[in-house]
Biopython code that builds the backbone (N, CA, C, O; Angstrom):
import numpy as np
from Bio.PDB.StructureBuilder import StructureBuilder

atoms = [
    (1, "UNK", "N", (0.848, -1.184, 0.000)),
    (1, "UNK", "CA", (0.000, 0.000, 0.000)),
    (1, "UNK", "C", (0.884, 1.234, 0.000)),
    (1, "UNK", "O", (1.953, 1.312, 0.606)),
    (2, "UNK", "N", (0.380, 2.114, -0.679)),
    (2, "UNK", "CA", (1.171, 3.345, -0.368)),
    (2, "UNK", "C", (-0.118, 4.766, -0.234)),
    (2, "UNK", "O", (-1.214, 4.705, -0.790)),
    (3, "UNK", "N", (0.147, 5.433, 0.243)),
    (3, "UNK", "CA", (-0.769, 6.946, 0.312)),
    (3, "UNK", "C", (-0.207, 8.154, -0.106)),
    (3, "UNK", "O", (0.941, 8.517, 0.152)),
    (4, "UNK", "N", (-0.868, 8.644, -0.623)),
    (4, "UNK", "CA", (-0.668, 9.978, -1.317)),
    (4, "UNK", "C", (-1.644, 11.113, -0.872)),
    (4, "UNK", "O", (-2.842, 11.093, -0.590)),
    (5, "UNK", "N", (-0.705, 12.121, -0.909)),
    (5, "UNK", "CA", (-1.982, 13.390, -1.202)),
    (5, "UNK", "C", (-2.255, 14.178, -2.435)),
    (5, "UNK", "O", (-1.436, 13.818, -3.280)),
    (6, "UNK", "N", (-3.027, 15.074, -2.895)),
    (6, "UNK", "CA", (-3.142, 15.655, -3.968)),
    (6, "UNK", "C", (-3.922, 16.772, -4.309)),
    (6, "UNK", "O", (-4.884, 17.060, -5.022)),
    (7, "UNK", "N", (-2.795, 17.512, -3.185)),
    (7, "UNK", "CA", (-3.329, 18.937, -2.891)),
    (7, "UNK", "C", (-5.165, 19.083, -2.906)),
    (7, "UNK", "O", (-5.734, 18.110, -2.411)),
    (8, "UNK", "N", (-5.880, 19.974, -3.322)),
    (8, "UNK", "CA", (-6.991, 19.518, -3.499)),
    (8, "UNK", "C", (-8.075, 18.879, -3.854)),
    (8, "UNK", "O", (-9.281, 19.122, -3.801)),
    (9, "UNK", "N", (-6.984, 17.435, -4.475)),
    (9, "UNK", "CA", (-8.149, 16.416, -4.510)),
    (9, "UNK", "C", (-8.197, 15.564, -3.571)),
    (9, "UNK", "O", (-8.980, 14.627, -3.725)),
    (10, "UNK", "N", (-7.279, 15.637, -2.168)),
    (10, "UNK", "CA", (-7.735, 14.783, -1.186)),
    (10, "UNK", "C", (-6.372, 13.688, -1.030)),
    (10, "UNK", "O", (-5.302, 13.951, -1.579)),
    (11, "UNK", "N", (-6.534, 12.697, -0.377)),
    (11, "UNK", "CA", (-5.676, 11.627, 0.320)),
    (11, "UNK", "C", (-6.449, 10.500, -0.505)),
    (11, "UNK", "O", (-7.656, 10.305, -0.647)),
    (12, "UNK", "N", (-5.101, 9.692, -1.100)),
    (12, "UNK", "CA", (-5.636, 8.642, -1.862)),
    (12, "UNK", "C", (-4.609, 7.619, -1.310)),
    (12, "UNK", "O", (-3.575, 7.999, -0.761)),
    (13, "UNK", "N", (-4.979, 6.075, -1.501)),
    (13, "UNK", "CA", (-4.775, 5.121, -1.248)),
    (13, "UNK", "C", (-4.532, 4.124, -2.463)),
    (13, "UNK", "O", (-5.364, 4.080, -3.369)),
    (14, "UNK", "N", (-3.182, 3.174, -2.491)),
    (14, "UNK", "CA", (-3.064, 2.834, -3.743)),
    (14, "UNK", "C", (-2.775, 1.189, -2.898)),
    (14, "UNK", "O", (-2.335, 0.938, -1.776)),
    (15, "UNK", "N", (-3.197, 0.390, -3.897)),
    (15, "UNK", "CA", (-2.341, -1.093, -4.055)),
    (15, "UNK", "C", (-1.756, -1.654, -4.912)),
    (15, "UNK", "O", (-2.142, -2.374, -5.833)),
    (16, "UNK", "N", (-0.283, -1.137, -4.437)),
    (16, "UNK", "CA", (0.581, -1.353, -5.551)),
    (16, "UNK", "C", (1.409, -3.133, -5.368)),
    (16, "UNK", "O", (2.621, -3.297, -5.514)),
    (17, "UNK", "N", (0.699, -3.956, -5.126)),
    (17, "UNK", "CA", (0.922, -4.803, -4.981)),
    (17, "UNK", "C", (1.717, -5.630, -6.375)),
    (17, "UNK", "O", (2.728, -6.328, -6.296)),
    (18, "UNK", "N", (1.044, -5.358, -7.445)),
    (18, "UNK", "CA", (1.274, -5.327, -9.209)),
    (18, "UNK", "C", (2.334, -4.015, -9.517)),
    (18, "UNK", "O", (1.989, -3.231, -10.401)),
    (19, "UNK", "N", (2.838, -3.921, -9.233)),
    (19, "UNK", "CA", (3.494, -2.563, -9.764)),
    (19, "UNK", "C", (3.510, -1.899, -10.715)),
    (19, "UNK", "O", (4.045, -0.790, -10.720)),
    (20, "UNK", "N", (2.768, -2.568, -12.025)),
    (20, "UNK", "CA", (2.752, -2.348, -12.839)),
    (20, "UNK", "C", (1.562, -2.186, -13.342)),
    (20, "UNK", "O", (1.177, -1.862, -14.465)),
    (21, "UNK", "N", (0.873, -2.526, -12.093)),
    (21, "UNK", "CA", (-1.037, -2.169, -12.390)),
    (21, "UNK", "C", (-1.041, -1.412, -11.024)),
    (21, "UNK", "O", (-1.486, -2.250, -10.239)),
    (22, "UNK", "N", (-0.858, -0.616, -10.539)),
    (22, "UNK", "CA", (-1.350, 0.144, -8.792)),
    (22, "UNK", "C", (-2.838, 0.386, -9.444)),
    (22, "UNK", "O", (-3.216, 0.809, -10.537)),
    (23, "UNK", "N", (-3.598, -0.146, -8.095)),
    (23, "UNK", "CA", (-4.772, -0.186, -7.861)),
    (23, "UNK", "C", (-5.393, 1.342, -7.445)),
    (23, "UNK", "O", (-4.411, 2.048, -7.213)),
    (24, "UNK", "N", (-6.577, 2.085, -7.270)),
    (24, "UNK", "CA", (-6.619, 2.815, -6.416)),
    (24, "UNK", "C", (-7.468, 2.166, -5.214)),
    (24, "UNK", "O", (-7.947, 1.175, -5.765)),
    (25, "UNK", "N", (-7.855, 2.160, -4.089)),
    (25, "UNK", "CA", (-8.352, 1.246, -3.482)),
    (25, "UNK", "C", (-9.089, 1.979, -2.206)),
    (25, "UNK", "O", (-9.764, 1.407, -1.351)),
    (26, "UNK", "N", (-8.693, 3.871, -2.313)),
    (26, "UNK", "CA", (-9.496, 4.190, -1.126)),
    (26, "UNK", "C", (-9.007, 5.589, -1.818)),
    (26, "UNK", "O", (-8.042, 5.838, -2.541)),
    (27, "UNK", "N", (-10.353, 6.619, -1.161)),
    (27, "UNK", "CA", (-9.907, 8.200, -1.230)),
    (27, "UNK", "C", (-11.277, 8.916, -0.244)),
    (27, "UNK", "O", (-12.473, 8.690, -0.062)),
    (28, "UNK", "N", (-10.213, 9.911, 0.224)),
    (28, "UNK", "CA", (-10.887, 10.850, 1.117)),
    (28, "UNK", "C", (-10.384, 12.615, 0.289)),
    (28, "UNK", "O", (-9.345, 13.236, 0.063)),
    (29, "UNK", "N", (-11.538, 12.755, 0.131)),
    (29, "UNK", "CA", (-12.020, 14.133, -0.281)),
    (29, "UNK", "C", (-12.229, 15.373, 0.910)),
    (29, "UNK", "O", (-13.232, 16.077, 0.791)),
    (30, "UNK", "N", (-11.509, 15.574, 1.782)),
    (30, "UNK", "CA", (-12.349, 16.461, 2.570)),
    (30, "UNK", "C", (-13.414, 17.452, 2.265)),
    (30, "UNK", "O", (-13.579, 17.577, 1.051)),
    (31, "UNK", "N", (-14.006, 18.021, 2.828)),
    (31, "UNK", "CA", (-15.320, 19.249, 2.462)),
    (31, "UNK", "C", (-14.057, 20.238, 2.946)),
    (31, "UNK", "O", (-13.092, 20.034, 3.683)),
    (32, "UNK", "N", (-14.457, 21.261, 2.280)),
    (32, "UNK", "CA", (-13.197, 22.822, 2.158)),
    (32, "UNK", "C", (-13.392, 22.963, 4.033)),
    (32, "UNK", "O", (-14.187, 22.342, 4.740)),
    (33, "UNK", "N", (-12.617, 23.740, 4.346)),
    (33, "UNK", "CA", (-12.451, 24.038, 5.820)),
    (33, "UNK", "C", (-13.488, 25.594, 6.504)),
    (33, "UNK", "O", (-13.484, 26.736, 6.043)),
    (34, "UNK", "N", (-14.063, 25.199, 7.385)),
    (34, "UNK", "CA", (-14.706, 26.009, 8.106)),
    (34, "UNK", "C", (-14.222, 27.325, 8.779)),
    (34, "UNK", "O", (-14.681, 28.450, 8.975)),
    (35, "UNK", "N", (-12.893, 26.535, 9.080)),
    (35, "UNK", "CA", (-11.398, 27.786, 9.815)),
    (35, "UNK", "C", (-10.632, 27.769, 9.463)),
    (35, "UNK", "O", (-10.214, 26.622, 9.618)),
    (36, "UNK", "N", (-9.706, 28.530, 8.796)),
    (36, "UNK", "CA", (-8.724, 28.585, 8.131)),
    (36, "UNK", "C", (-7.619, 28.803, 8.739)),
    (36, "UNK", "O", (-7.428, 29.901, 9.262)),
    (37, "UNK", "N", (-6.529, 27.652, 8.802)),
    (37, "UNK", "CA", (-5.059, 28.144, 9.506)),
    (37, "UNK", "C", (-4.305, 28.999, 8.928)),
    (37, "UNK", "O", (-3.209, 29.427, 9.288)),
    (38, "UNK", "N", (-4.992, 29.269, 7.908)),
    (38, "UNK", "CA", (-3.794, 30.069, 7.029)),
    (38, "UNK", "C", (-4.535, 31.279, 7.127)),
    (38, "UNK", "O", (-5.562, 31.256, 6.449)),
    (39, "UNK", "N", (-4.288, 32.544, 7.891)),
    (39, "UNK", "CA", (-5.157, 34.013, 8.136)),
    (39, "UNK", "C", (-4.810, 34.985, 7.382)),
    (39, "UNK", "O", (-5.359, 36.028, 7.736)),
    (40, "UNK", "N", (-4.172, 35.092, 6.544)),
    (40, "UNK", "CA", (-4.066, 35.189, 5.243)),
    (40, "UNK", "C", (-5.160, 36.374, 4.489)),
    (40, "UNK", "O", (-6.294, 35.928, 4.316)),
    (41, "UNK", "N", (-4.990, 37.455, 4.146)),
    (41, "UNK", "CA", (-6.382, 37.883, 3.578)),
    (41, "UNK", "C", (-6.981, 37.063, 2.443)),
    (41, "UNK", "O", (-6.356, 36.026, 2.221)),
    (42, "UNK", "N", (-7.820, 37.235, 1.835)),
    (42, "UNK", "CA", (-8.276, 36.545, 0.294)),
    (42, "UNK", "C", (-7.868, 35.308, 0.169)),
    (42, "UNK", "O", (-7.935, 34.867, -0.978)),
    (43, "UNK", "N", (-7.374, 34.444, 1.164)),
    (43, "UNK", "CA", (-7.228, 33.176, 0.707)),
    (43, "UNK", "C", (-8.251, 32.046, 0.620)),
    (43, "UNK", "O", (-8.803, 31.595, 1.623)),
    (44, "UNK", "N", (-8.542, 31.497, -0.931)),
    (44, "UNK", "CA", (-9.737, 30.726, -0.837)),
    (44, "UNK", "C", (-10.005, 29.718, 0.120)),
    (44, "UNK", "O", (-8.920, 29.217, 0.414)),
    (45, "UNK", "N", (-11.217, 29.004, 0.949)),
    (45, "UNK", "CA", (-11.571, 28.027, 1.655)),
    (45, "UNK", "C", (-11.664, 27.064, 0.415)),
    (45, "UNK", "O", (-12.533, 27.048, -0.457)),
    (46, "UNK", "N", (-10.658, 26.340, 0.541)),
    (46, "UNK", "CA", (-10.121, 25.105, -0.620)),
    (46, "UNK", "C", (-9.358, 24.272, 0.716)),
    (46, "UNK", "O", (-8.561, 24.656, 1.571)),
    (47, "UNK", "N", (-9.908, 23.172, 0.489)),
    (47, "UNK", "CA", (-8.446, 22.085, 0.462)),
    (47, "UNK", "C", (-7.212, 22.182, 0.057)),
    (47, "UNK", "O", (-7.061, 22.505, -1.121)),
    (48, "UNK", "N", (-6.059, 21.950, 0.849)),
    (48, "UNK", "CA", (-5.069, 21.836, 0.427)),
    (48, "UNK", "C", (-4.115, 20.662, 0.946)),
    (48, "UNK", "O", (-3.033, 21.044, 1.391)),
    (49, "UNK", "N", (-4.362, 19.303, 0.949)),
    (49, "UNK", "CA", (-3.535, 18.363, 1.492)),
    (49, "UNK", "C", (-2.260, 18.348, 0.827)),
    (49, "UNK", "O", (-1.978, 18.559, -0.352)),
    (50, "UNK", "N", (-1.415, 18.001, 2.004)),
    (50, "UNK", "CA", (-0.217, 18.388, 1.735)),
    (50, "UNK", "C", (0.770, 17.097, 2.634)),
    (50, "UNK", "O", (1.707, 16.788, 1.899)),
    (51, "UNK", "N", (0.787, 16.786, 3.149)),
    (51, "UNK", "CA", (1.520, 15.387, 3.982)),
    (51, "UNK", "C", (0.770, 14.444, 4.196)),
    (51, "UNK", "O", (-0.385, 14.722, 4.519)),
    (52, "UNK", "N", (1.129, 13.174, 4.101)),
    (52, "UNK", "CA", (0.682, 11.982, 4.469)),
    (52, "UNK", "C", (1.621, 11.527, 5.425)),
    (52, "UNK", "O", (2.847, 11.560, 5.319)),
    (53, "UNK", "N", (1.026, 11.151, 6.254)),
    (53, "UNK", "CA", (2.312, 10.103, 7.584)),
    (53, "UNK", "C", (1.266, 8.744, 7.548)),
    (53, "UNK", "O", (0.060, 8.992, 7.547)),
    (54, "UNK", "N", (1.592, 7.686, 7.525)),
    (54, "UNK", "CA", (0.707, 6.379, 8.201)),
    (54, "UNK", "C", (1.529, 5.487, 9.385)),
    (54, "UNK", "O", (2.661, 5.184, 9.009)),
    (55, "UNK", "N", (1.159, 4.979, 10.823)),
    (55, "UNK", "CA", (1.497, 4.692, 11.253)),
    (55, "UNK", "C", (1.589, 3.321, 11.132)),
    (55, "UNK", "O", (1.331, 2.798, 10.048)),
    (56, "UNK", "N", (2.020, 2.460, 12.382)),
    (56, "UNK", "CA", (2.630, 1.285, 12.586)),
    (56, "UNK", "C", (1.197, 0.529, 12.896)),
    (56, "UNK", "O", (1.075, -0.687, 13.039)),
    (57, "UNK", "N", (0.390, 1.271, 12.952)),
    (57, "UNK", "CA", (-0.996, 0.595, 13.482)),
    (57, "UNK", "C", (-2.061, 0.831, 12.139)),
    (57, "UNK", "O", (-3.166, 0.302, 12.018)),
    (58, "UNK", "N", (-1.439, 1.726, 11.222)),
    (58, "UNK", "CA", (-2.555, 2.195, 10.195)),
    (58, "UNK", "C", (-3.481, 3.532, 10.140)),
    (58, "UNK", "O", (-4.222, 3.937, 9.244)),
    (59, "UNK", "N", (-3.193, 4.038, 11.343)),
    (59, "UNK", "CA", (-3.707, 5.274, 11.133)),
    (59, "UNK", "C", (-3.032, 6.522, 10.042)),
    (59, "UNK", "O", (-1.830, 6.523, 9.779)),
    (60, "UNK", "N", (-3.661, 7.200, 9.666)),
    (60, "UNK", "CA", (-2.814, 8.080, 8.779)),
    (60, "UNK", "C", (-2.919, 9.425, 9.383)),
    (60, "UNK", "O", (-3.834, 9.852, 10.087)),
    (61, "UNK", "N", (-1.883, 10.005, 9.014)),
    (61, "UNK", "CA", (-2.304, 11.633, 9.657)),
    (61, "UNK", "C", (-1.559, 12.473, 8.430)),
    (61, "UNK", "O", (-0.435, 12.433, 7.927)),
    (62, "UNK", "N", (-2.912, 13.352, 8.179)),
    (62, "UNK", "CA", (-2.904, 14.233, 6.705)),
    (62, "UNK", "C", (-2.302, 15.616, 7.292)),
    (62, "UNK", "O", (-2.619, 16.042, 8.403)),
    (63, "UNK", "N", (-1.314, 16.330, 6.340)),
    (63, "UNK", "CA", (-1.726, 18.316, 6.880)),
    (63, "UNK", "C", (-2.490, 18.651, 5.999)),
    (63, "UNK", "O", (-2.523, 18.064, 4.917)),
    (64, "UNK", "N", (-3.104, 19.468, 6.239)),
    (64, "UNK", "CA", (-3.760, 20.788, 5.265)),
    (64, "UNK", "C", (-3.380, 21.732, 5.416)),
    (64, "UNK", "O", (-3.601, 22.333, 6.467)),
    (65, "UNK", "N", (-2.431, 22.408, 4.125)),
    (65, "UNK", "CA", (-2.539, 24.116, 4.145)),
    (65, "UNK", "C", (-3.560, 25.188, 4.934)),
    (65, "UNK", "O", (-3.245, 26.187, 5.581)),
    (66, "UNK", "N", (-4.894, 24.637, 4.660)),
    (66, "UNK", "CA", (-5.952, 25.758, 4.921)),
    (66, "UNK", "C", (-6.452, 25.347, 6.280)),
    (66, "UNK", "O", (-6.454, 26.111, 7.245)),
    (67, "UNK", "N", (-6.889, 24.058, 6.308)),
    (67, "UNK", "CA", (-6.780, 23.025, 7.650)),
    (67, "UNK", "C", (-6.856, 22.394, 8.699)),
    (67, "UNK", "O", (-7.756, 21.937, 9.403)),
    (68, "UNK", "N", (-5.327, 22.449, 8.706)),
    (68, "UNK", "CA", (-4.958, 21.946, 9.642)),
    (68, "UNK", "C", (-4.546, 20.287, 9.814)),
    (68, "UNK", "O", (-4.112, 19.877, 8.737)),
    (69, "UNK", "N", (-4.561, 19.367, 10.726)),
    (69, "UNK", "CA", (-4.163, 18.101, 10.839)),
    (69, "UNK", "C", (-5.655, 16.967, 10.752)),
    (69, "UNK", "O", (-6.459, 17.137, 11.669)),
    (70, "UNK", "N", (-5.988, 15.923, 9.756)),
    (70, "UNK", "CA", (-7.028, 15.226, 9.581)),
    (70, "UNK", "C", (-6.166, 13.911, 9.994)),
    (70, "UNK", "O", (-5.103, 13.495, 9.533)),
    (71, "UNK", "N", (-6.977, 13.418, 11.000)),
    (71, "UNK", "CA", (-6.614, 11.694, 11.677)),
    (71, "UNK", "C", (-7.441, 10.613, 10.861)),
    (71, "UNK", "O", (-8.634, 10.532, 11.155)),
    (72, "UNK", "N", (-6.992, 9.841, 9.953)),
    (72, "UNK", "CA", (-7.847, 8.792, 9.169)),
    (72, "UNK", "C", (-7.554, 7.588, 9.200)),
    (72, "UNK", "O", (-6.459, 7.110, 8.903)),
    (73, "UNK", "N", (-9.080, 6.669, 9.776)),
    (73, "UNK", "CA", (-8.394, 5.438, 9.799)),
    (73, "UNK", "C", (-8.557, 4.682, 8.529)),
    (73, "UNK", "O", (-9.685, 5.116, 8.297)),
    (74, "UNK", "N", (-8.316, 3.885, 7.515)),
    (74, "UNK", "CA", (-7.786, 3.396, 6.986)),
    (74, "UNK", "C", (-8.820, 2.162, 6.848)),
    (74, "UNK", "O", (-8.537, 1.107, 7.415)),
    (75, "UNK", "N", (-9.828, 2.258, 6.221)),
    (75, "UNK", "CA", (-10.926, 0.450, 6.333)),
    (75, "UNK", "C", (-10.686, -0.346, 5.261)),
    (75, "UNK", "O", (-11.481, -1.277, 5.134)),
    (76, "UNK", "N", (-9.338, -0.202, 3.999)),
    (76, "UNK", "CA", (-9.539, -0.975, 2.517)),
    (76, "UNK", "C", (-8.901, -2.073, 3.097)),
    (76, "UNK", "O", (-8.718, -3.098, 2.441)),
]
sb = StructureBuilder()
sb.init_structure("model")
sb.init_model(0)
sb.init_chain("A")
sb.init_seg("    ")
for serial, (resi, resn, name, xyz) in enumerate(atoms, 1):
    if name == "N":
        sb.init_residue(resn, " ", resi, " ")
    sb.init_atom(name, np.array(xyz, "f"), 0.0, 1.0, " ", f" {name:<3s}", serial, name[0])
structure = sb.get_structure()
C-alpha cells in the first residue's frame, strides 16, 4: 500500500501490490475548511492536502494548508 496526497483532490490510497497495475483502493475528499489556519487575507476556503504520515498501526495523519491536521483510519 502506499498513500498519497493531492493537494486539493484529497488523500488517496493505492495497491501497488502489481506494480505495474497500482490499484486505487481508497480516497478521502475532505469538504473545504470552516477555519482557516492560514489568516491570510483573500485566501480561498479550498483544500489543500499536503503530507501523508501512516502509522505502525494504520492510522494516517494528513496536513492541510488551509486546515490543519485530519486523523484517518484506513478500512480498505
Amino acid at each position: 500500500m502506499i498513500f498519497a496526497t493531492w493537494q486539493n483532490a484529497g488523500i488517496r490510497a493505492f495497491d501497488i501490490s502489481d506494480p505495474y497495475r497500482p490499484r486505487e483502493t481508497g480516497a478521502l475528499v475532505p469538504a473545504g475548511p470552516t477555519e482557516m489556519t492560514d489568516r491570510r487575507a483573500g485566501r480561498p476556503r479550498i483544500i489543500q492536502s499536503a503530507d501523508v504520515f501512516v502509522d505502525a498501526t494504520g492510522i494516517i495523519y494528513a496536513t492541510d494548508y488551509n486546515a490543519g491536521l485530519a486523523i484517518i483510519e484506513y478500512g480498505g
